[in-house]
FIKOLNU-107293 format. One line per 10 residues: number of its first residue (from 1); their letters; for each residue x negated, y negated, z negated of C-alpha. Coordinates in steps of 0.05 Angstrom, whole numbers, plus 32768, in hexadecimal, padded with zeros to 4 digits. Layout:
N
NUM	A	X:Y:Z ~ ...
end
This chain:
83
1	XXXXXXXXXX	7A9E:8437:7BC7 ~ 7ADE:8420:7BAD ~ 7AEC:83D2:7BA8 ~ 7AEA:83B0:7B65 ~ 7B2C:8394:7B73 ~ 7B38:83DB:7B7E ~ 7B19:83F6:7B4A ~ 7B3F:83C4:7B13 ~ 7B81:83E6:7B2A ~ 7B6C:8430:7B23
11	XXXXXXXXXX	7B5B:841C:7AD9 ~ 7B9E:8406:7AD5 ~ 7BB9:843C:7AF9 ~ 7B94:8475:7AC7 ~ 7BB2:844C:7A8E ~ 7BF9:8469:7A9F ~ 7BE1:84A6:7AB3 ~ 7BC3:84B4:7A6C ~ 7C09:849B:7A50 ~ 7C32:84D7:7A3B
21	XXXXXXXXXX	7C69:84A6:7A25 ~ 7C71:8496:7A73 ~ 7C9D:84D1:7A95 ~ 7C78:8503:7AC5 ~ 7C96:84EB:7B0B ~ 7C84:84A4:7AFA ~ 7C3F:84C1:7AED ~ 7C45:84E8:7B2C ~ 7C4D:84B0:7B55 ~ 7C1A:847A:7B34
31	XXXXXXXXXX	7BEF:84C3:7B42 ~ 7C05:84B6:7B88 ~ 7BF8:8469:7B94 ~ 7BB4:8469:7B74 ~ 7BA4:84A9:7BAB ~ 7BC0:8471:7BE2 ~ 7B8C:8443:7BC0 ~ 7B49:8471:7BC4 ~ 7B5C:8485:7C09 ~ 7B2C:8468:7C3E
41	XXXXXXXXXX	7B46:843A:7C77 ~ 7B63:83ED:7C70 ~ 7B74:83D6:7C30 ~ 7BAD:83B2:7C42 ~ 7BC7:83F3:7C58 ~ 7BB2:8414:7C1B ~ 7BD0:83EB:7BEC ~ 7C13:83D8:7C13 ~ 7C1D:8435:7C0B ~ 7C0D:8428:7BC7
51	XXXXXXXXXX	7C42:83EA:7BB8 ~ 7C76:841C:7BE3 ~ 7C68:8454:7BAC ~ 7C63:8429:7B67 ~ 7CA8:83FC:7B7E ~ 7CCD:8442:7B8A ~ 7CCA:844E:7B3D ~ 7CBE:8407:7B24 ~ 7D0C:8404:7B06 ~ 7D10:845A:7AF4
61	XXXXXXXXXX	7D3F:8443:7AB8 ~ 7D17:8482:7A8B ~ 7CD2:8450:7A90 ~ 7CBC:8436:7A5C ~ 7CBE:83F1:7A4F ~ 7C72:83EC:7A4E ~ 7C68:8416:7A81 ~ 7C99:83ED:7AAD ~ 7C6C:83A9:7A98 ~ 7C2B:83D0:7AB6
71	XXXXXXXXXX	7C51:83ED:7AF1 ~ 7C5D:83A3:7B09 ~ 7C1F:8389:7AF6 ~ 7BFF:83C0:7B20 ~ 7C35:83A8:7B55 ~ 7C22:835E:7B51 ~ 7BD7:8373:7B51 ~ 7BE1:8399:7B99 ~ 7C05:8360:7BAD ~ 7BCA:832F:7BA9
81	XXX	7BA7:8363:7BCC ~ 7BCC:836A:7C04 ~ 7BC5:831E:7C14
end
């Protein structure tokens, strides 16, 4: 079963994955953070792979703008979850 914290993000996460305004390799690696995310095993391990992944891409200057806004909210959400 998959936290609701959890849960929120991967929402968030299949938001930019449905956006074909957001490049394929940004895709690719929100693809990549929310697998980090569904993985079993410590969350704070979890989510510190999946802040790793999302900060990697989090200033690609082809993003856009909107995209960039949900790529640090998703970063500021994984924060919190971490602590």
């Amino acid at each position: 079963m998959v936290e609701p914290k959890v849960a929120e993000l991967i929402v968030s996460m299949d938001l930019i994955l449905q956006d074909v305004t957001v490049p394929k390799n940004i895709r690719k690696v929100v693809e990549d953070s929310k697998a980090h995310l569904l993985k079993p095993g410590e969350l704070n391990l979890r989510s510190g792979n999946a802040i790793y992944a999302l900060d990697s891409v989090s200033e690609d200057v082809n993003m856009p703008l909107h995209a960039r806004t949900q790529i640090w909210n998703l970063l500021s959400n994984l924060e919190r979850l971490r602590e």
